[in-house]
C-alpha positions as CSV (number, residue, x, y, z in Angstrom):
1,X,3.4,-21.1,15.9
2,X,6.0,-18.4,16.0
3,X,4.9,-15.0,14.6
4,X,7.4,-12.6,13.8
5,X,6.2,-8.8,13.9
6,X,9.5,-6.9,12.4
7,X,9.6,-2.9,12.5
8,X,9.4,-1.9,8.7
9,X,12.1,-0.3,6.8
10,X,11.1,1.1,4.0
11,X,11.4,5.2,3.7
12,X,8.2,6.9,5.2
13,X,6.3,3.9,6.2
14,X,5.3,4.0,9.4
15,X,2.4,1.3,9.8
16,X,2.8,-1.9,11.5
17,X,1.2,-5.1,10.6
18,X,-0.6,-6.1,14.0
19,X,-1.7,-3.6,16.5
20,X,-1.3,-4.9,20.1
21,X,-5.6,-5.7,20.4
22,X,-4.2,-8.3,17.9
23,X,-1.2,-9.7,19.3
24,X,-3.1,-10.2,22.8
25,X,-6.0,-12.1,20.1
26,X,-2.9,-14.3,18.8
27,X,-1.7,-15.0,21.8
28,X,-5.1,-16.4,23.2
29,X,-5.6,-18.9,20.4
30,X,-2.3,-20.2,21.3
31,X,0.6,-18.5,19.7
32,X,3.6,-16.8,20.7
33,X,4.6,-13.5,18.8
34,X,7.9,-11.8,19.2
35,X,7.7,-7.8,17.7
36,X,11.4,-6.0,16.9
37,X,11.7,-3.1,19.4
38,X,10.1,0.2,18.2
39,X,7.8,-1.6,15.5
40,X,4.9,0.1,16.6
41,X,5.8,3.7,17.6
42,X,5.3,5.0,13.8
43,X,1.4,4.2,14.2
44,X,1.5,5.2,17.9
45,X,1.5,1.8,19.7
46,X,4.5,1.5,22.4
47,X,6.5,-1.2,23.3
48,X,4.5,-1.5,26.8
49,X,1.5,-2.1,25.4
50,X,2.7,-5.1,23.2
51,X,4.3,-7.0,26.1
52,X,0.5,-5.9,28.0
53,X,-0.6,-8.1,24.8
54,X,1.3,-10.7,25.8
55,X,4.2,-10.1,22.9
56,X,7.8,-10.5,23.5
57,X,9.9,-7.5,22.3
58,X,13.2,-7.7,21.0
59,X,15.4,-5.6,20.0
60,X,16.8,-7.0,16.8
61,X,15.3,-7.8,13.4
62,X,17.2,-11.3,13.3
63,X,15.3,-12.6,16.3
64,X,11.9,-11.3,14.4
65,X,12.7,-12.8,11.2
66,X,13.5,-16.3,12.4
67,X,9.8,-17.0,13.2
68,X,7.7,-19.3,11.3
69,X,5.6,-16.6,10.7
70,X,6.5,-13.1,9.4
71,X,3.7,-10.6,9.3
72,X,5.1,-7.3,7.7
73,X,2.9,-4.3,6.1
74,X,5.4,-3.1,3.1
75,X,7.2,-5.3,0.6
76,X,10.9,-6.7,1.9
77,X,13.5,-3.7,1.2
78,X,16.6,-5.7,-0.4
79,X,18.5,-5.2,3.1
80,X,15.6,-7.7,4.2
81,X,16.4,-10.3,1.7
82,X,19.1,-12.0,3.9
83,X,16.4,-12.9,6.0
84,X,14.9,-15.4,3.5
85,X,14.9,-18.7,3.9
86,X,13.9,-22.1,3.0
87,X,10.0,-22.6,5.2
88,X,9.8,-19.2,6.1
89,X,5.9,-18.0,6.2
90,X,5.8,-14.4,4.7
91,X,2.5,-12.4,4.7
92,X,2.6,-8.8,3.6
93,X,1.2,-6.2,0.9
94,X,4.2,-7.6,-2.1
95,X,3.1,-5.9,-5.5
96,X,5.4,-8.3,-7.2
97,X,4.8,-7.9,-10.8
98,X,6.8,-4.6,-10.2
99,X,9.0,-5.9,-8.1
100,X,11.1,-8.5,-10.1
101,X,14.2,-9.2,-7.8
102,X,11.7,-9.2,-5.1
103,X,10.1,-12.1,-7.0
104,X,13.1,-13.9,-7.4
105,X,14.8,-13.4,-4.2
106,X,11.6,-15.4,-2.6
107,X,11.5,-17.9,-4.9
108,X,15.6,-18.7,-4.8
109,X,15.0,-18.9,-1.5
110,X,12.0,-21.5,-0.7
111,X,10.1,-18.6,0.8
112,X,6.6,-19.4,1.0
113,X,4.6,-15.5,0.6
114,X,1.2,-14.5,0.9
115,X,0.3,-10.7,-0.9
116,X,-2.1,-9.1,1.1
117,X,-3.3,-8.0,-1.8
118,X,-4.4,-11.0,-3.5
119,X,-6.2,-12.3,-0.3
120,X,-10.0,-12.2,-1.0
121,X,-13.0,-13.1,0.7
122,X,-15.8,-14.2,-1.5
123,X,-15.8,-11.6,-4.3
124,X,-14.1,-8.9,-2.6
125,X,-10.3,-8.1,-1.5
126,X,-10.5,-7.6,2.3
127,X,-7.3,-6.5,3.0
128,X,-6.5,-4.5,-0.1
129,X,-10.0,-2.4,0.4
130,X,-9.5,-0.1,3.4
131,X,-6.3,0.8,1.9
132,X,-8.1,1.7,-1.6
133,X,-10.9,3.4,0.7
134,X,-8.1,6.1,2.1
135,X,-6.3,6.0,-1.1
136,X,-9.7,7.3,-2.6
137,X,-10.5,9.4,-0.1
138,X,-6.8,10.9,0.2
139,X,-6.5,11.6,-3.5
140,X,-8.6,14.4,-4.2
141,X,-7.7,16.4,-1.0
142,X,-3.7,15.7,-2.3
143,X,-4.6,16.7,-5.7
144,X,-6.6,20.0,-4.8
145,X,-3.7,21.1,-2.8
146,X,-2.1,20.9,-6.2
147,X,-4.3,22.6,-8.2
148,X,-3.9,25.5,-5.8
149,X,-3.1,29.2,-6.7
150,X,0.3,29.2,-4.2
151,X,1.2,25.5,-5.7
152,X,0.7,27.1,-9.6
153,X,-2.3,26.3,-10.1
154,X,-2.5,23.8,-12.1
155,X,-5.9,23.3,-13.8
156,X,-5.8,20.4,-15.3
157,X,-7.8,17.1,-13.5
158,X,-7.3,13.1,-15.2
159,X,-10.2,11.3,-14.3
160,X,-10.8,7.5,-16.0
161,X,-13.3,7.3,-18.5
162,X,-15.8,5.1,-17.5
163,X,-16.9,6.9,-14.6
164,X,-19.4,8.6,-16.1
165,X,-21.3,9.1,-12.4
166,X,-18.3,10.9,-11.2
167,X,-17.8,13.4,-14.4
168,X,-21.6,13.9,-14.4
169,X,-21.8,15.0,-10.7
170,X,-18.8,17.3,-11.0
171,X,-20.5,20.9,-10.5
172,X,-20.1,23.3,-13.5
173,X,-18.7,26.0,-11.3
174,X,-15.6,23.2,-10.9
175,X,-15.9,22.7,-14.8
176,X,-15.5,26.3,-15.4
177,X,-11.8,26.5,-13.6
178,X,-11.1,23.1,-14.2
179,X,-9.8,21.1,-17.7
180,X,-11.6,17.7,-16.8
181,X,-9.6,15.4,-18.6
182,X,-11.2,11.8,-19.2
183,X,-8.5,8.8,-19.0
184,X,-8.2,5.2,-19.9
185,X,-4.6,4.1,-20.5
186,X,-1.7,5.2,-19.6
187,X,-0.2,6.6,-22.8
188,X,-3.0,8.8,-22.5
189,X,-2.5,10.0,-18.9
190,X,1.7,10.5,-20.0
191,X,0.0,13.0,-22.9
192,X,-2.1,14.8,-20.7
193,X,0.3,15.4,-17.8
194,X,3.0,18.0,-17.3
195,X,5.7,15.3,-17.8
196,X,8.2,17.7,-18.2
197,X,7.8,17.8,-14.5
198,X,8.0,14.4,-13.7
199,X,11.1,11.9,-13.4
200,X,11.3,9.5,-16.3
201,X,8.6,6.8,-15.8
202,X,10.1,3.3,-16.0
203,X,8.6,0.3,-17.6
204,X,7.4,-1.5,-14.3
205,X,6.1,2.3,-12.8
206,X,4.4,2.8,-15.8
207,X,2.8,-1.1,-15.5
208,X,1.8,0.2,-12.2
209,X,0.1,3.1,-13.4
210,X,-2.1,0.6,-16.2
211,X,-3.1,-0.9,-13.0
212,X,-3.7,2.0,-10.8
213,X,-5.9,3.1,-14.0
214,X,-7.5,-0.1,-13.8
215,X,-8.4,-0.5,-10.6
216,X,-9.7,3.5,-10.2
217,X,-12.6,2.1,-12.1
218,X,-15.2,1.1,-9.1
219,X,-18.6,-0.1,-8.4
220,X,-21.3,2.5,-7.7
221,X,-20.9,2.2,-3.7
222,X,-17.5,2.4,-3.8
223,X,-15.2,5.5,-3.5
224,X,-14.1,7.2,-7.5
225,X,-10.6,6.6,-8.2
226,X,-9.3,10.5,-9.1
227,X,-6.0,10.9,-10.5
228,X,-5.0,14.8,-10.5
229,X,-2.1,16.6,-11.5
């Protein structure tokens, strides 16, 4: 099989879909992959080092996206979509329920996609966990830097509801500077917010958000879902 690695081009993202350790593994169980010039150099992997690997670098996205196989890390920007066609393999992170003409742009076209997201591996979600795991991680560093004096300081935290470990374990010397404000839909986050801040939240943002909400609530050995403003 063909594998096409394409350089992503949506705004800010700079992670690529195979690192070369994983092109040379392709490669060795029989496969050829071609990887668009400069896919790489966002997460720090070079061109060199995917032809080491055994890929074939090329410089433009065309060549990429006539594989059989198109391995991606964001969604297809609609400058992508004129890449679709009918057989095409499609394997990336697609969050399609908020992305309608996404949706229908693969389906008018025959594309057949796989969401890194919805891949699972017995009860969990393989692919979609390391992400949630910096995501986690990331969120309450983001949201202190908010909450600092030079930022405003902004003392208000939206945490969901049902975990009760995390609210219990927050120290009272946080609780004493802090508003801890428990969450559990989005209506109720849009109350508590500064949203006079904000840009108007659309219908499929704000489905988003029901699901961000949703998801924040985790199993005991897994990292709390925090959402601060």
């Amino acid at each position: 099989m063909l594998i096409g690695l394409p350089a992503e081009v949506k705004d800010g993202e700079r992670r690529v879909a195979l690192d070369p350790h994983a092109v040379a593994t392709t490669v060795r169980a029989g496969h050829q992959v071609r990887v668009q010039a400069g896919a790489g150099e966002g997460a720090g992997f070079a061109d060199a080092e995917y032809r080491k690997a055994g890929g074939e670098v090329v410089a433009a996205a065309d060549d990429v996206w006539s594989a059989d196989l198109v391995v991606k890390v964001k969604e297809p920007q609609p400058e992508e979509f004129g890449h679709f066609r009918p057989g095409l393999l499609l394997f990336a992170y697609l969050h399609l329920a908020a992305a309608h003409d996404l949706a229908r742009a693969l389906a008018d076209a025959g594309v057949a996609a796989y969401a890194f997201e919805t891949l699972t591996e017995g009860r969990g979600l393989p692919l979609l966990a390391p992400m949630s795991e910096i995501a986690g991680r990331t969120a309450p560093i983001a949201g202190a830097s908010y909450l600092a004096a030079h930022r405003g300081g902004l003392r208000r935290v939206l945490i969901p509801k049902d975990n009760e470990r995390e609210l219990s374990e927050i120290p009272d010397n946080i609780k004493r500077v802090l508003e801890i404000v428990p969450v559990a839909t989005v209506d109720e986050v849009l109350a508590n917010a500064l949203v006079s801040e904000l840009s108007p939240i659309e219908w499929d943002e704000k489905a988003e958000l029901e699901a961000a909400i949703a998801v924040s609530r985790v199993e005991e050995d897994e990292v709390p879902g925090v959402i601060t403003h």
